[in-house]
Backbone as a ProteinNet text record, in pm:
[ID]
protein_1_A
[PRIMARY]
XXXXXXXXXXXXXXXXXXXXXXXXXXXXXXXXXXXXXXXXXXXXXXXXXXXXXXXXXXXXXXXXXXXXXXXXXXXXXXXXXXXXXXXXXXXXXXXXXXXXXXXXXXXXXXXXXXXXXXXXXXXXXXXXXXXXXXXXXXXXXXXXXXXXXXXXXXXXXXXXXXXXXXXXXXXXXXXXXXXXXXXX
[TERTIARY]
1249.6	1226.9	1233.6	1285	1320.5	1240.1	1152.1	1041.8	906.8	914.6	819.3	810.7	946.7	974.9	886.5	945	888.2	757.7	684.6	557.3	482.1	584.8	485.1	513.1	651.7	668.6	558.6	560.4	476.4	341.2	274.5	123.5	133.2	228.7	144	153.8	282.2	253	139.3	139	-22	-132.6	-174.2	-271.2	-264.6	-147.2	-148.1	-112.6	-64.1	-8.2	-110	-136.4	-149	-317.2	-423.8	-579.4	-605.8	-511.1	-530.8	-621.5	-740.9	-804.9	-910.5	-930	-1035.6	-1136.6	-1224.6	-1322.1	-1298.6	-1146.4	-1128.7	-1017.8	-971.5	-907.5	-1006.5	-1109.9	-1223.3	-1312	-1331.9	-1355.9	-1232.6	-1133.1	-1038	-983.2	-970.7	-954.9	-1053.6	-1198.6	-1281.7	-1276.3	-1300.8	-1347.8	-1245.9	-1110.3	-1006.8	-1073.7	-1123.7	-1149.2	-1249.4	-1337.6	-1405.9	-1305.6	-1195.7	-1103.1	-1078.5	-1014.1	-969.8	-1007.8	-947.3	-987.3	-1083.5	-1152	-1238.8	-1344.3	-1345.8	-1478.4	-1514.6	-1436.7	-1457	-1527.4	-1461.9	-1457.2	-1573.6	-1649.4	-1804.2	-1899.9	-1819	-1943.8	-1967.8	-1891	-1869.1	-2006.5	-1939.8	-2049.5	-2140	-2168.5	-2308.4	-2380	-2346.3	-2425.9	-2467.1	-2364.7	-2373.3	-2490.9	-2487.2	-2569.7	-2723.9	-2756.4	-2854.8	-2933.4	-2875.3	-2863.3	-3005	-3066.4	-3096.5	-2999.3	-3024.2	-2925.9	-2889.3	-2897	-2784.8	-2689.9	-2724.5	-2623.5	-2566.8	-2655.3	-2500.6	-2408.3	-2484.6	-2425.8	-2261.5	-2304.4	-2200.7	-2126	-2184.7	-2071.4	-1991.3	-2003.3	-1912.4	-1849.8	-1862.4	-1775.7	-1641.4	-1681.2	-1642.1	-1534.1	-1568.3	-1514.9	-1352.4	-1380.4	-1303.2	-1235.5	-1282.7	-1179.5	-1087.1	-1145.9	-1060.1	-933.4	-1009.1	-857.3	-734.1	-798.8	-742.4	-649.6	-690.6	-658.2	-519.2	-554.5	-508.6	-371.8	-343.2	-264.3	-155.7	-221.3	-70	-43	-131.5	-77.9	28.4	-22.2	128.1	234.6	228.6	347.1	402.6	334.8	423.2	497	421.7	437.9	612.2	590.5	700.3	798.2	806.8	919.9	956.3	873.3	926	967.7	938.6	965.8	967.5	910.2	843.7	864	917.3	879.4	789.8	691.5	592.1	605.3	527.5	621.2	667.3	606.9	575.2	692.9	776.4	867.8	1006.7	960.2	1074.2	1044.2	1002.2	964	916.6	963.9	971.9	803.3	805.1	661.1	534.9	552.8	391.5	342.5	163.1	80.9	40	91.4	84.6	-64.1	-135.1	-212.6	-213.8	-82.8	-96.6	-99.4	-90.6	-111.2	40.6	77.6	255.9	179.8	230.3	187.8	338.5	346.3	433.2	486.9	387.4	434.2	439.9	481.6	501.8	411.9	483.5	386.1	339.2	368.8	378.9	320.1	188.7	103.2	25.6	-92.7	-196.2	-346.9	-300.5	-467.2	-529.4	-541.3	-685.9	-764.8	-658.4	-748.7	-747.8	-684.2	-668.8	-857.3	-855.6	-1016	-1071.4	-1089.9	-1215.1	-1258.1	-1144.1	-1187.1	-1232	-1120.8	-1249.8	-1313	-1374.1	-1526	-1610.8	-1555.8	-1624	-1624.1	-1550.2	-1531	-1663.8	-1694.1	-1721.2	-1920.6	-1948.2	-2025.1	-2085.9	-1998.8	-2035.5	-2061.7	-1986.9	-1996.6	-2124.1	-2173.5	-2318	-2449.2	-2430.8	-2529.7	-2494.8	-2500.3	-2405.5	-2497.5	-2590.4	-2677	-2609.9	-2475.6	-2462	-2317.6	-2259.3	-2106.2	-2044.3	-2127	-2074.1	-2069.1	-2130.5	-2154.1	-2026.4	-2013.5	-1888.9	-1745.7	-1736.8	-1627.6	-1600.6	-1685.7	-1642.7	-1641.1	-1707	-1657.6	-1467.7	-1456.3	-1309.7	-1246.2	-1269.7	-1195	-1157.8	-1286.4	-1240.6	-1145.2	-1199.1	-1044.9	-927.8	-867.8	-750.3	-731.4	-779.8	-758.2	-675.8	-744	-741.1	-618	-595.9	-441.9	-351.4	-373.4	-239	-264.8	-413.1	-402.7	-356	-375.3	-313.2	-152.2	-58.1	22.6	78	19.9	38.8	64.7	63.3	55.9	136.9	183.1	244.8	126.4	81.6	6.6	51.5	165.6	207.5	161.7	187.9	123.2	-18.7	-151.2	-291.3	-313.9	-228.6	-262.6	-221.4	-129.6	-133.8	-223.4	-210.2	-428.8	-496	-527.7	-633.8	-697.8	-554.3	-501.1	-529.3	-455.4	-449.2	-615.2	-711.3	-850.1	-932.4	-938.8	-991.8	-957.1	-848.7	-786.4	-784.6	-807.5	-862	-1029.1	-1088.9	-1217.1	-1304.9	-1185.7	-1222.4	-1209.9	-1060.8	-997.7	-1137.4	-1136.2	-1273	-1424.9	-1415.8	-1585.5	-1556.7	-1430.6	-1437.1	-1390.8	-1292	-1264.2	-1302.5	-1345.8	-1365.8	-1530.2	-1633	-1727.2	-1772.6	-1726.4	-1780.5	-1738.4	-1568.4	-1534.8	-1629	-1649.1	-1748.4	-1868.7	-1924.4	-2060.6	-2066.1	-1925.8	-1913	-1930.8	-1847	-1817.3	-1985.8	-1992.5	-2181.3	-2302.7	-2248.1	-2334	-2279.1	-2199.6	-2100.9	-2183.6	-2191.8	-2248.2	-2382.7	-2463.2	-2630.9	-2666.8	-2582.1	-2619	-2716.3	-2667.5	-2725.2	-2882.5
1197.4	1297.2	1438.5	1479.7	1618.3	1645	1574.8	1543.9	1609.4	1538.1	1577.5	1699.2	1664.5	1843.6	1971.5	1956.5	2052.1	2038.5	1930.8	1937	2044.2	2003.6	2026.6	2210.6	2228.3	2387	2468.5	2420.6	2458.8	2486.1	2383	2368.2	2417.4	2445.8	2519.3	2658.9	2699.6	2822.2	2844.5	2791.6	2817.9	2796.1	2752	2703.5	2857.3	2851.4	2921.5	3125.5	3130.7	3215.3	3309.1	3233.2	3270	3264.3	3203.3	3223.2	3234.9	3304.6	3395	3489.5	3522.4	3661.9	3660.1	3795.6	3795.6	3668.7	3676.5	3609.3	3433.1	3373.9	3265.2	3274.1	3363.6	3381.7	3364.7	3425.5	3417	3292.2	3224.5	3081.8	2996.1	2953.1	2891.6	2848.1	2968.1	2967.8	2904.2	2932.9	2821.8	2723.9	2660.9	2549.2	2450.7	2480.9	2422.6	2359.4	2444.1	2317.5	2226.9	2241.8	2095.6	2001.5	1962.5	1862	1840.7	1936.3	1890.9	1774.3	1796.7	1661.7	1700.5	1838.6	1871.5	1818.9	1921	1935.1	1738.4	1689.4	1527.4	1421	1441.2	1437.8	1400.6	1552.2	1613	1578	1547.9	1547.4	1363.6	1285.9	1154.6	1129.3	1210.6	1131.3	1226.8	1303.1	1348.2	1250.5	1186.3	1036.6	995.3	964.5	852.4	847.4	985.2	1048.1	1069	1166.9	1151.6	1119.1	999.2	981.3	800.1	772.1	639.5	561.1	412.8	312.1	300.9	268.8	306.8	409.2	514.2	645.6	624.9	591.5	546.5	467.1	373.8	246.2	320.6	369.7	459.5	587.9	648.8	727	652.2	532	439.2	377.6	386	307.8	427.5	515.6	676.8	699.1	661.6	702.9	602.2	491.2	393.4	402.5	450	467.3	570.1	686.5	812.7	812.4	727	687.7	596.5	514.1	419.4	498.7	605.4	682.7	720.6	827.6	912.6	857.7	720.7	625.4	624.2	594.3	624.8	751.9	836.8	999.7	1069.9	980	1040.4	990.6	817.8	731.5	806.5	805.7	882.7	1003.3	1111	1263.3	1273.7	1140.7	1104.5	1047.1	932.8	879.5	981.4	1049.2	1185.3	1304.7	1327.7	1481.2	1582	1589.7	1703.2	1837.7	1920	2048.7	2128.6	2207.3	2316.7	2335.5	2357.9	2434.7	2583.5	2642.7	2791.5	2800.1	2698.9	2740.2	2720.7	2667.8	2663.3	2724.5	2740	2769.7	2989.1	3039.1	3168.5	3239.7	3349	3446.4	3320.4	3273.7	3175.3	3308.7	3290.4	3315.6	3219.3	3307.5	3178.2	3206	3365.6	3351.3	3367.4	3359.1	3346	3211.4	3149.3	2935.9	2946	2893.3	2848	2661.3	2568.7	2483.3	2438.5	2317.5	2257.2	2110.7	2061.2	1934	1929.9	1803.4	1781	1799.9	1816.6	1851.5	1723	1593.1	1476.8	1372.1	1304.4	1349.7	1428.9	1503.1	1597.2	1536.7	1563.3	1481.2	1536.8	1672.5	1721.5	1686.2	1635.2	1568.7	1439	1393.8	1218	1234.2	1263.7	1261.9	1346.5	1398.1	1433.8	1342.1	1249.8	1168.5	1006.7	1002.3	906.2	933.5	1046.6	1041.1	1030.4	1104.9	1099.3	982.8	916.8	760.8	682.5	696.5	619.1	636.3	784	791.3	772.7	794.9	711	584	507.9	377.8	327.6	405.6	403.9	465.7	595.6	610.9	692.3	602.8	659.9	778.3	804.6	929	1051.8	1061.2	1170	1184.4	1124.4	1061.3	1207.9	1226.1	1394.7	1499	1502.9	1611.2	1630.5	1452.5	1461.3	1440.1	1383.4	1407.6	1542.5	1604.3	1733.6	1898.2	1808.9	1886.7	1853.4	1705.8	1676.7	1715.9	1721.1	1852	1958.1	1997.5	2142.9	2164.4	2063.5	2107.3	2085.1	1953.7	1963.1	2036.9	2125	2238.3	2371.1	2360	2474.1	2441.7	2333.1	2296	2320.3	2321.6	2382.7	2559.7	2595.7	2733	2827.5	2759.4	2810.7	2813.5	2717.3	2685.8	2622.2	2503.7	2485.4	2301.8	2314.6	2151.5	2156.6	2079.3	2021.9	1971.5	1986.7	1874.9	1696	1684.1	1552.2	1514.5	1592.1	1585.3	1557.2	1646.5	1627.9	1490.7	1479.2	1350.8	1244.8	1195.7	1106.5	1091.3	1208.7	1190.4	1153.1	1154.4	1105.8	990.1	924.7	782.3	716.3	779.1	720.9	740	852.3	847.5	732.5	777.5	643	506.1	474.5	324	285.3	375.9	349.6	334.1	385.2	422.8	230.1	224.4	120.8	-11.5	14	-134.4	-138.1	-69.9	-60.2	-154.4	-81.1	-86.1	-293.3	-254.3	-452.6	-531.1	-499	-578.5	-574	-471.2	-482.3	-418.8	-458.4	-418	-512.1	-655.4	-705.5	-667.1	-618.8	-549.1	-415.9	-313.6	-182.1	-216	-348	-385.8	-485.8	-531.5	-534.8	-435.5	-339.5	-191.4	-160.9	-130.3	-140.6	-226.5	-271.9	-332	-311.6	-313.3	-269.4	-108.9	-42.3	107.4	126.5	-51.9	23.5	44.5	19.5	82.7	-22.5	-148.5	-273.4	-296.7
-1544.3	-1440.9	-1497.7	-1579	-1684	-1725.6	-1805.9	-1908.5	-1780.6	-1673.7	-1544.1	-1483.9	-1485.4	-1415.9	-1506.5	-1649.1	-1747.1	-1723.2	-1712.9	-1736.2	-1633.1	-1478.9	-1402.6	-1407.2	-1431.1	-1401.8	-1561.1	-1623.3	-1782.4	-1710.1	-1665.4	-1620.2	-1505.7	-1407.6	-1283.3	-1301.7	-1382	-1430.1	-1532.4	-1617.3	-1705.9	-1562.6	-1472.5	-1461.4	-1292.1	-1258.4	-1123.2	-1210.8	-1297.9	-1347.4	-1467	-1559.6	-1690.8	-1698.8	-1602.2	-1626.9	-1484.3	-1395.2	-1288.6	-1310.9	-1233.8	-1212.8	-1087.1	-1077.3	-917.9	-878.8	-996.4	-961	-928.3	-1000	-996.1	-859	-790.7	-656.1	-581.4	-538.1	-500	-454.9	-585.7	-574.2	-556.5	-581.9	-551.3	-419	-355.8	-246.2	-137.9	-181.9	-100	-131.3	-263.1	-360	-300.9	-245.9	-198.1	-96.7	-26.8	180.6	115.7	37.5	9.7	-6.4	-30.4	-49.6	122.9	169.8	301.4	408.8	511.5	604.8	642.7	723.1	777.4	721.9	586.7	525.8	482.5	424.5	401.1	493.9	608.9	726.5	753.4	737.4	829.3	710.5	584.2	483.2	508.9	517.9	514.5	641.8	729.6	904	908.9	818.1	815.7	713.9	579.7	588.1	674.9	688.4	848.2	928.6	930.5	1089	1057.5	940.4	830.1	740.1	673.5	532.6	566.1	474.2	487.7	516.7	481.8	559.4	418.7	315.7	226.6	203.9	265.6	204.8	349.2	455.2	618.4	569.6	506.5	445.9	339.2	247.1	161.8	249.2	352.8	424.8	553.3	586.6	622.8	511.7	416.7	324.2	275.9	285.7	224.2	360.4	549	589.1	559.6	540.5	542.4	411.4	279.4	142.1	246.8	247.4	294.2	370.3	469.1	582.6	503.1	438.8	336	198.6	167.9	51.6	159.6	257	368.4	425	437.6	492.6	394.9	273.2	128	96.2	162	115.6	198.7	319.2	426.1	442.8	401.2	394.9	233.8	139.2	-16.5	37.3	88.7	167.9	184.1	295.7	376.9	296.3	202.9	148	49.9	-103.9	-135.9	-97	12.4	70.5	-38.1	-102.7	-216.9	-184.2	-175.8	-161.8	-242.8	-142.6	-223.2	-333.5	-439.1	-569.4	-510.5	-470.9	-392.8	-304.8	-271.5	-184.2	-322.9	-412.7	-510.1	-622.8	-667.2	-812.7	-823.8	-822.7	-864.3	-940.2	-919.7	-932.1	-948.3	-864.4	-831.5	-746	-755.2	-663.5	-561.7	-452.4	-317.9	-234	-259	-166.2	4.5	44.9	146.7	221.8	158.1	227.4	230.8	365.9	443.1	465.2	416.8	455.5	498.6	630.5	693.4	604.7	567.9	475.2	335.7	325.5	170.7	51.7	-73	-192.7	-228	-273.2	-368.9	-280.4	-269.5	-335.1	-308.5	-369.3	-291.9	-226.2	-106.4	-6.9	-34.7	-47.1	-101.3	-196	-287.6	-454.7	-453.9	-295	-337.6	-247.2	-138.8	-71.8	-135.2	-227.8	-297.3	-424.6	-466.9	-540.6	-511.3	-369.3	-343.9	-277.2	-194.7	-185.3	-328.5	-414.4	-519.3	-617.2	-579.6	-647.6	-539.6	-380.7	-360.3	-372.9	-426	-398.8	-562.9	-685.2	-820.8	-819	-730.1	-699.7	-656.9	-573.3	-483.4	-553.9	-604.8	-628	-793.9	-939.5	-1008.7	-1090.4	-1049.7	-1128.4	-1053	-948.8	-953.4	-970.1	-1080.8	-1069.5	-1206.7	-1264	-1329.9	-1237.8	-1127.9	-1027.2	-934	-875.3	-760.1	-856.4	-996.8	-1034.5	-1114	-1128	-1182.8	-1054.8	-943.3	-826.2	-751.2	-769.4	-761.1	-822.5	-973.5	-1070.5	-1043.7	-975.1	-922.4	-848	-714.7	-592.7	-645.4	-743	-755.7	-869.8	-912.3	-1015.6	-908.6	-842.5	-685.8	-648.7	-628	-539.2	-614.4	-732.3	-836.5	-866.4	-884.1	-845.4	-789.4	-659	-544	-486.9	-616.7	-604.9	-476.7	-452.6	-335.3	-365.5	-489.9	-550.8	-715.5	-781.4	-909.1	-948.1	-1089.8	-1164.1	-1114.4	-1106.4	-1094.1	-944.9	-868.8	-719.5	-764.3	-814.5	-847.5	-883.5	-1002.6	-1125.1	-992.2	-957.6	-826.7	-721.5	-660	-582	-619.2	-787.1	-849.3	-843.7	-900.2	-890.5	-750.7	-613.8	-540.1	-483.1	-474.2	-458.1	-508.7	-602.6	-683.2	-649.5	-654.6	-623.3	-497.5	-398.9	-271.2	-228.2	-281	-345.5	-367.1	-516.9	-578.7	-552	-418.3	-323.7	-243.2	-175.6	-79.2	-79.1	-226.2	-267.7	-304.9	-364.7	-443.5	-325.4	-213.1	-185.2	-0.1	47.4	192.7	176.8	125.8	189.8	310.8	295.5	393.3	546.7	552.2	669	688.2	620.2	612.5	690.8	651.9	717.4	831.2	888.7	982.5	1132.4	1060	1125.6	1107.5	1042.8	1019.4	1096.8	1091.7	1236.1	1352.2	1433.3	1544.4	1566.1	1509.2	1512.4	1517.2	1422.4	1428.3	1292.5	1193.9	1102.5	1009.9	993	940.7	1035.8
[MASK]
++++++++++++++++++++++++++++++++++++++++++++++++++++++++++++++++++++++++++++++++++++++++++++++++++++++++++++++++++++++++++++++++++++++++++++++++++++++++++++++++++++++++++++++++++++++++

């Protein structure tokens, strides 16, 4: 746990502290709500709503990783009780973000990776695009000091592996739900 600790106070200060400047405040601060519930959310059921019957097909699969990712991020949330780094950790840039819950793990980088897990999965000619856009947000969540590397690196994990339970082991439930809606 010592060994962790260092890591994470080393890297959020290098990462929130030390390659701080306007133009990356600027972007950061947006680049962040692409992770969120909203934006995931609206990007997922606009497939849905839009998309051919494969990409409906993949933003029902996307809505179902997410909730699935979403379910271990609030039960972890809850059994660690993490505090902010920003509410502990000294001359962070906070920005202005008061958030109410826990640091450990971070939802923002766990749903941006599996959306982005589920949509490599689906369609993999654009799997440098959505994982180096997931890069981004959870780069942001430690920017913004509003996250630990160890918080990020766990979203990752838990995105993906929700992502990847999904895709291997419930598509046939997905296309259940998929027909129930119209979509099959």
């Amino acid at each position: 746990m010592k060994i962790l600790k260092k890591f994470d106070s080393h890297f959020i200060h290098l990462i929130n502290t030390r390659i701080k400047n306007k133009y990356l405040d600027r972007i950061m601060i947006r680049v962040t709500d692409l992770g969120g519930a909203v934006f995931t959310t609206i990007f997922a059921t606009a497939l849905i709503v839009f998309g051919s019957k494969q990409v409906k097909f993949m933003g029902l699969e996307a809505i179902v990783a997410l909730s699935f990712g979403q379910i271990f991020v609030q039960s972890l949330k809850k059994l660690f009780s993490r505090e902010r780094p920003y509410k502990i950790l000294e001359h962070l840039h906070t920005f202005g973000i008061d958030l109410r819950d826990y640091s450990f793990p971070s939802g923002h980088t766990t749903a941006s990776f599996s959306l982005a897990t589920t949509i490599a999965l689906n369609m993999p000619k654009f799997t440098i695009l959505v994982f180096f856009m997931a890069i981004i947000i959870g780069m942001s969540r430690i920017y913004l000091g509003v996250h630990y590397p160890t918080d990020v690196a766990a979203g990752i994990i838990l995105g993906i592996t929700a992502s990847v339970t999904v895709h291997m082991h419930f598509l046939p439930f997905v296309g259940r739900i998929g027909s129930i809606i119209g979509i099959n």
